[in-house]
C-alpha positions in Angstrom: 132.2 170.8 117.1 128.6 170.4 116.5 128.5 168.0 119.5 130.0 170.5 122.0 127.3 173.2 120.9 124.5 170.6 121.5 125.5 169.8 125.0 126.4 173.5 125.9 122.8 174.2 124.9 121.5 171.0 127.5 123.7 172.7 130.0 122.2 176.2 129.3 118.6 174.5 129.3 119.6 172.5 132.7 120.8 176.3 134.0 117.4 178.1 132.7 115.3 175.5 134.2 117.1 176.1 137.8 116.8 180.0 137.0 113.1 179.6 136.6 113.1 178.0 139.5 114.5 181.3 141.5 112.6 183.5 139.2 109.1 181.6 140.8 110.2 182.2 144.0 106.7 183.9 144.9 104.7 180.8 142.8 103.4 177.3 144.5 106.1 175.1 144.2 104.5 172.5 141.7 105.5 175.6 139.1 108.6 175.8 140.2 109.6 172.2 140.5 108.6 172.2 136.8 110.8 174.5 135.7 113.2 172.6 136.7 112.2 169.4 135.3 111.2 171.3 132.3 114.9 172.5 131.8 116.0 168.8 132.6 114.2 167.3 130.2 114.5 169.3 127.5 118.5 169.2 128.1 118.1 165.2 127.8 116.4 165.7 124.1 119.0 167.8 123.2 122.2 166.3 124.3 120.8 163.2 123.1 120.8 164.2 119.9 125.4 164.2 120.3 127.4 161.5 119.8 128.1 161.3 123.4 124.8 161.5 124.3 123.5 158.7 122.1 126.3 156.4 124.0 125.0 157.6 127.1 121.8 156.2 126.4 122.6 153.1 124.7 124.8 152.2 127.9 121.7 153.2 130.3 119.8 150.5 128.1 122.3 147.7 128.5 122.5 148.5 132.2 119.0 148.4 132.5 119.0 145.0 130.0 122.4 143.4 132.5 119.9 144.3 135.9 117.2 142.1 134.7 120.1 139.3 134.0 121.4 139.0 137.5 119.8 135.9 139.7 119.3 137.8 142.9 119.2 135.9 145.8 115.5 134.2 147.7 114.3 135.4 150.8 115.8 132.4 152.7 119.3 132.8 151.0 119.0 136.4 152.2 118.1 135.5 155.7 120.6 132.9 156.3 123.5 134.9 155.0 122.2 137.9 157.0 122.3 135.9 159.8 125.7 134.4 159.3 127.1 137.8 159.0 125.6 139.1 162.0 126.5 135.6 164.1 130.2 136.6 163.2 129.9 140.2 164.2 128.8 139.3 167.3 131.9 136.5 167.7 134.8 139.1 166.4 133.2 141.7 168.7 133.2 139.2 172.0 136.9 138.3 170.7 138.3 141.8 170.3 136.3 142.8 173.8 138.2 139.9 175.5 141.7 140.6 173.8 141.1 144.0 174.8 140.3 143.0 178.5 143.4 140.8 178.2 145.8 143.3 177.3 144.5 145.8 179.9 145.1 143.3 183.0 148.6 142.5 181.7 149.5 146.0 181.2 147.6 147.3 184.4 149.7 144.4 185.8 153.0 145.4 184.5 152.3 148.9 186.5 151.5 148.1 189.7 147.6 148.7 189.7 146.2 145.4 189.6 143.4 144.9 191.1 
């Protein structure tokens, strides 16, 4: 139960910081950009502090930790499979254009309006 009051309190912060926001309608905008992010943040420290919130962060941590596992590709690998994709693109587009053309004769063909 205690977990459900937490995050209803991060929601009410999240909706005070965007009320602020309309409430400094007449200030510069860095003040009311802040309110916002004011609001946000201070709904993060407080629905961290639940049970959901602490698995929230722990998985946002082994994401981050699996994303610096991953062997992207080099440049050159990037390139040449860039290139391959476009090459066959360019092929299926010249084969579908010529099916296409095909099909059109035969059937302008089959009606009398060949040309």
């Amino acid at each position: 139960m205690s977990d459900k009051i937490k995050l209803l309190i991060a929601f009410l912060l999240v909706a005070a910081g965007i009320a602020g926001f309309y409430y400094l309608h007449d200030s510069p905008a860095v003040l009311q950009v802040a309110s916002v992010l004011v609001g946000i943040l201070l709904a993060a420290g407080v629905a961290s502090t639940s049970e959901s919130g602490k698995r929230f962060f722990v998985f946002g941590k082994d994401s981050v930790a699996e994303a610096k596992r991953v062997v992207w590709p080099s440049r050159k690998e990037t390139v040449q499979t860039t290139g391959v994709v476009i090459i066959f693109a360019i092929t299926m587009a010249l084969f579908l254009w010529a099916v296409d053309a095909g099909l059109m004769a035969v059937v302008n063909n089959l009606m009398g309006r060949a040309e």
